[in-house]
C-alpha positions in Angstrom: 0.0 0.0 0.0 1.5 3.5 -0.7 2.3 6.4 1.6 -0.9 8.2 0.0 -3.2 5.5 0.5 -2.2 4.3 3.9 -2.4 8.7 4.7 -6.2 9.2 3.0 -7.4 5.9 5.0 -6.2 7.2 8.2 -7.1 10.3 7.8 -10.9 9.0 6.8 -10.8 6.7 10.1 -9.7 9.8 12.4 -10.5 13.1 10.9 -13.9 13.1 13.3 -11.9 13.2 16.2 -10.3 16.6 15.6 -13.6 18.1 16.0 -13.2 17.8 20.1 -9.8 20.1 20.2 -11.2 22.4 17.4 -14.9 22.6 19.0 -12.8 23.6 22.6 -11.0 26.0 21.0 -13.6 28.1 19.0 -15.8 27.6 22.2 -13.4 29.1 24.4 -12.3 31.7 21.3 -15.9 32.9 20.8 -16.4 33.2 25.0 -13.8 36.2 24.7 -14.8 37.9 21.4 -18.2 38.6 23.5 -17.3 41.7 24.6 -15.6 42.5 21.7 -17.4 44.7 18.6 -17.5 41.2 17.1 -20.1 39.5 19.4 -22.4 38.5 17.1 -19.0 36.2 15.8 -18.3 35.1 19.1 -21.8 33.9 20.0 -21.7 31.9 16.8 -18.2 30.6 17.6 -18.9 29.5 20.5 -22.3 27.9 19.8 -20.7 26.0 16.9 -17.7 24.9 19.0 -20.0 23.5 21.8 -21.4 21.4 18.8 -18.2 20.0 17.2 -17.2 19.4 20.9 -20.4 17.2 21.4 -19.9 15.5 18.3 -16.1 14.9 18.7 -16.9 13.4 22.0 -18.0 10.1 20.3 -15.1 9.3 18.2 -13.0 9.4 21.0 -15.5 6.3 22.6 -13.1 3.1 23.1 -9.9 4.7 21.4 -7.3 3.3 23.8 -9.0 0.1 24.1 -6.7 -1.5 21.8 -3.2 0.0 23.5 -1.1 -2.5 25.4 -0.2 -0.2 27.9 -3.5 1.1 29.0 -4.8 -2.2 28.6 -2.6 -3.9 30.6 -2.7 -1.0 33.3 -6.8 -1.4 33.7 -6.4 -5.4 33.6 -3.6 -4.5 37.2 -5.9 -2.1 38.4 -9.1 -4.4 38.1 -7.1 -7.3 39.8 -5.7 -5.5 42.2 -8.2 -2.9 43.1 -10.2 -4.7 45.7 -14.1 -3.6 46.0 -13.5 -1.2 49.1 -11.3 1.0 46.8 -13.7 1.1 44.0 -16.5 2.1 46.0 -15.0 4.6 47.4 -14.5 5.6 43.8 -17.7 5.7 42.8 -18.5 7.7 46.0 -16.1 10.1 45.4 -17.8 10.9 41.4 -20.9 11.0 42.8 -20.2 13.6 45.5 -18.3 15.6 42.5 -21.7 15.0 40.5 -24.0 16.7 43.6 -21.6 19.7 44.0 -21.5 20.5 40.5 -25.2 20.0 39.7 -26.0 22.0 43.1 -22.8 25.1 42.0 -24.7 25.0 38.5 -28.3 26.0 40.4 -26.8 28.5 42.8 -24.5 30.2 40.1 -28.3 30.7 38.5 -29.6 32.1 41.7 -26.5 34.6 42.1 -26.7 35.1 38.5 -30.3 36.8 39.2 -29.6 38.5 42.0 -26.7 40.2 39.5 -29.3 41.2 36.7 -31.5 42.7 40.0 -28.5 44.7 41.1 -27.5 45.9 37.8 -30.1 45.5 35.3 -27.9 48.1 32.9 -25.0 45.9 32.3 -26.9 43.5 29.8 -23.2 42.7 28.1 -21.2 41.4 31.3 -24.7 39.3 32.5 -24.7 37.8 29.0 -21.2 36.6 29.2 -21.7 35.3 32.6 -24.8 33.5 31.5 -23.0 32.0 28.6 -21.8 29.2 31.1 -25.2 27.7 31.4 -25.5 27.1 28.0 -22.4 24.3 28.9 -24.0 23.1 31.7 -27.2 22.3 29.8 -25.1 20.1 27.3 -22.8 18.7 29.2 -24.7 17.9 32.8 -26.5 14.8 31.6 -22.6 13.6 30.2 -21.6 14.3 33.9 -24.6 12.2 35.1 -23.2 9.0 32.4 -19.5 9.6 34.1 -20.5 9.6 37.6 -22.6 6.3 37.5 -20.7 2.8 38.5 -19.4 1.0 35.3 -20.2 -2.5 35.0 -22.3 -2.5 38.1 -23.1 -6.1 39.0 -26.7 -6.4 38.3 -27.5 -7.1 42.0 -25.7 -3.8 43.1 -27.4 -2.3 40.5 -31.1 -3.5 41.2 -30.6 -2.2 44.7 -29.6 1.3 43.7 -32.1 1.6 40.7 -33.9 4.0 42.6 -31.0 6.7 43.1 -29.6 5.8 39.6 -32.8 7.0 37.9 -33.3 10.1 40.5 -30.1 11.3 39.7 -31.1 11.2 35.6 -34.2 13.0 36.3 -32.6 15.9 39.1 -29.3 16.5 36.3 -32.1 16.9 33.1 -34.2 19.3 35.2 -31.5 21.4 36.3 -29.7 21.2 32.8 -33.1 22.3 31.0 -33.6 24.9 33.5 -30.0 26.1 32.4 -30.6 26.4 28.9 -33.8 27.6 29.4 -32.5 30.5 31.5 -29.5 31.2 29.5 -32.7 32.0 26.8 -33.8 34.6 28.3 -30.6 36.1 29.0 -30.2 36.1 25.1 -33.6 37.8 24.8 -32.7 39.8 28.0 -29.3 40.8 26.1 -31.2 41.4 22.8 -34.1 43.4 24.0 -33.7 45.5 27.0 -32.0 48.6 25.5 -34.7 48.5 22.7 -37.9 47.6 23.6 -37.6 47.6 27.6 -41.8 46.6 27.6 -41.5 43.4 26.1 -39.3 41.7 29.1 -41.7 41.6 31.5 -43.9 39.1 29.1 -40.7 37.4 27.5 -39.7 36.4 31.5 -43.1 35.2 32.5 -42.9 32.8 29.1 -39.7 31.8 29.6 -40.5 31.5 33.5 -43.4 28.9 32.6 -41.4 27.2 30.0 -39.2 26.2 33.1 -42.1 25.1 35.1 -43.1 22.9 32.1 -40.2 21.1 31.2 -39.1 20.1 34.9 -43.2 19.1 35.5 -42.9 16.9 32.0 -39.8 15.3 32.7 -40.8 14.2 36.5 -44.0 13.4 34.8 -42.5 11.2 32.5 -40.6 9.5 35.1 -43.5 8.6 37.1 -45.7 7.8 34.1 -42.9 5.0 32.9 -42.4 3.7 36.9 -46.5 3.3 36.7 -46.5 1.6 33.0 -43.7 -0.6 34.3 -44.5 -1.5 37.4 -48.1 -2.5 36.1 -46.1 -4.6 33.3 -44.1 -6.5 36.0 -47.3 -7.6 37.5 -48.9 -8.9 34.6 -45.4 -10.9 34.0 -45.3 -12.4 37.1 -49.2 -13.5 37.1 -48.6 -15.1 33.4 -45.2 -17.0 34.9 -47.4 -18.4 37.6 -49.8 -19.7 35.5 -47.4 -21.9 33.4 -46.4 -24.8 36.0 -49.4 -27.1 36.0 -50.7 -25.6 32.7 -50.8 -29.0 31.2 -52.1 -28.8 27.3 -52.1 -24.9 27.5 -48.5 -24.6 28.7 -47.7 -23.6 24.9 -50.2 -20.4 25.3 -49.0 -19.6 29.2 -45.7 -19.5 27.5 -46.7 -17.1 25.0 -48.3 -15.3 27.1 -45.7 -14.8 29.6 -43.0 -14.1 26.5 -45.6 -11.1 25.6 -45.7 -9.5 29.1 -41.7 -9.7 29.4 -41.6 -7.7 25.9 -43.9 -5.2 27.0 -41.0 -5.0 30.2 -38.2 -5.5 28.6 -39.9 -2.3 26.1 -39.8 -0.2 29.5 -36.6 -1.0 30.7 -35.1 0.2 27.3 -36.6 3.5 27.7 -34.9 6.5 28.5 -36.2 8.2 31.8 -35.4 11.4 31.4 -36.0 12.4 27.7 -37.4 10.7 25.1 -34.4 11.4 23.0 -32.5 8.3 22.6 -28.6 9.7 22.2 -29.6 12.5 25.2 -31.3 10.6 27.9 -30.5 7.3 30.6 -32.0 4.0 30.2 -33.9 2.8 33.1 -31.3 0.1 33.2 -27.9 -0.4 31.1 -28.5 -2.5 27.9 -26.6 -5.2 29.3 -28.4 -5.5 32.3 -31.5 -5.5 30.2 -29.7 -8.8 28.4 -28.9 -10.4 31.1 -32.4 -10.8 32.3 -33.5 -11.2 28.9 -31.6 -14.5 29.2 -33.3 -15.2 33.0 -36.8 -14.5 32.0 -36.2 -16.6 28.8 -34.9 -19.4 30.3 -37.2 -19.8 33.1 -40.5 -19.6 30.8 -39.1 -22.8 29.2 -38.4 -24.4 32.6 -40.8 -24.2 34.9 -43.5 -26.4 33.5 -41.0 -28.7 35.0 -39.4 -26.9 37.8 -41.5 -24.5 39.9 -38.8 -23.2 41.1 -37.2 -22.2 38.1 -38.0 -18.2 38.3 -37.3 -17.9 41.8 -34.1 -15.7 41.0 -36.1 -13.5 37.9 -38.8 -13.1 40.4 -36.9 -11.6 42.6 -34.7 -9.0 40.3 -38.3 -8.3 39.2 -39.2 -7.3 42.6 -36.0 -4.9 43.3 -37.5 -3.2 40.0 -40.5 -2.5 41.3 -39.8 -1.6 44.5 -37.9 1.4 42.8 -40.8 2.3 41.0 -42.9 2.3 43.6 -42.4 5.5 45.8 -43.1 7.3 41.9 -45.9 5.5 40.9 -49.2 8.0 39.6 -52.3 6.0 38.1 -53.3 9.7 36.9 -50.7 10.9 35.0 
């Protein structure tokens, strides 16, 4: 293969993954042209760097899964890192996780008493504001980081209930950033001109806020409802198969339809109904793994009452974290 050839197919492999330093860089370039004559250039840098940067995020995904070194280095740490050390880990990034979702909602609460104090100074508020327009991007990401990897799926039944808290409390707080960093721009835009129209541009913007946290704590509790109600059907069609005699073909159907209709909620996301934006109710694999369990037991317990004791239980940890969100009304 030539020099050029083995250059363009590199190139072609990897070229996506310069968008991360270049998105930084024009974020962080338009931030200071902001109070520059060129702010109209700097807003539009720094909104199309915070885009490269989310799409140059994914081609860096599993890059270093194939060096030695690292790879070795994780395979030391894994042996050698006993369980105490890696919960304290995972303690540690979800104590980062509360401070900097709780700093992002009090730097919006200082931020208004600012505009209060000042309400002239539309172009150092804007700049500040431009912050929050990060934090609504990049706040779910934190949420992704700061949950356990590879959780065991006992660990992670018992902790389902924090794990999908914690997605709902980051997209509330992250929509209420962008939201707010809205009417900043409008704020920015408006005030020396047309001074009238903020008062009715902050009461929408204020129920827009109100809206999107009701709709995604709504969602929440309308998928806990729909899947706790789903459980219940699985487990009374799994109860009906031992004993089922000539039926045991239809029980078996029957109970393969209610798991779908589960396994359907367990795929969805619980915050957003945006697949690449939002958290499953539980990881994929997780999902497989009692895929396998449910599937398995249908097929064995005409013969072995017995044989969904374990399934019956994971399905029980599931609901139980449903439970305290559960709203027949919704």
């Amino acid at each position: 293969m030539s020099i050029w050839c083995r250059t363009t197919t590199f190139v072609g492999a990897h070229w996506r993954r310069l968008m991360l330093p270049i998105g930084f860089v024009l974020n962080v370039w338009g931030n200071t042209l902001y109070d520059t004559p060129h702010r109209i250039a700097g807003l539009i840098l720094f909104v199309g760097g915070l885009v490269l940067t989310l799409h140059g995020v994914k081609s860096w995904r599993g890059f270093a899964d194939n060096w030695r070194t690292p790879k070795r280095f994780r395979q030391w740490v894994t042996k050698n890192w006993d369980s105490g050390w890696k919960r304290y880990w995972e303690h540690v990034k979800l104590t980062i996780w509360g401070v900097i979702v709780f700093g992002v909602a009090l730097y919006v609460w200082k931020l208004s008493g600012r505009i209060a104090e000042e309400p002239d100074r539309v172009t150092v508020h804007f700049s500040h504001a431009l912050p929050l327009m990060s934090a609504w991007a990049l706040l779910p990401m934190l949420t992704e980081w700061a949950e356990p990897k590879n959780p065991p799926k006992n660990e992670l039944l018992e902790r389902l209930s924090a794990r999908i808290g914690r997605a709902v409390i980051t997209r509330t707080v992250a929509n209420s950033a962008g939201i707010y960093f809205s009417g900043i721009t409008v704020y920015a835009l408006v005030f020396t001109s047309r001074p009238s129209l903020l008062v009715p541009v902050a009461v929408t913007l204020g129920v827009a806020m109100i809206a999107a946290g009701h709709k995604t704590w709504a969602r929440l509790r309308k998928l806990s409802t729909q899947l706790h109600s789903n459980i219940q059907t699985l487990e009374q069609d799994l109860a009906m198969i031992p004993g089922s005699g000539e039926n045991a073909k239809d029980k078996r159907d029957a109970a393969r339809r209610s798991w779908y209709a589960v396994q359907l909620d367990l795929w969805t996301n619980v915050d957003t109904g945006y697949g690449i934006l939002g958290m499953p109710f539980i990881p994929l694999e997780i999902v497989n793994e009692l895929h396998e369990a449910v599937k398995n037991a249908i097929e064995e317990l005409e013969i072995n009452e017995d044989a969904a004791k374990d399934v019956l239980a994971d399905l029980s940890k599931i609901q139980e974290a449903c439970f305290g969100r559960i709203d027949s009304v919704v």
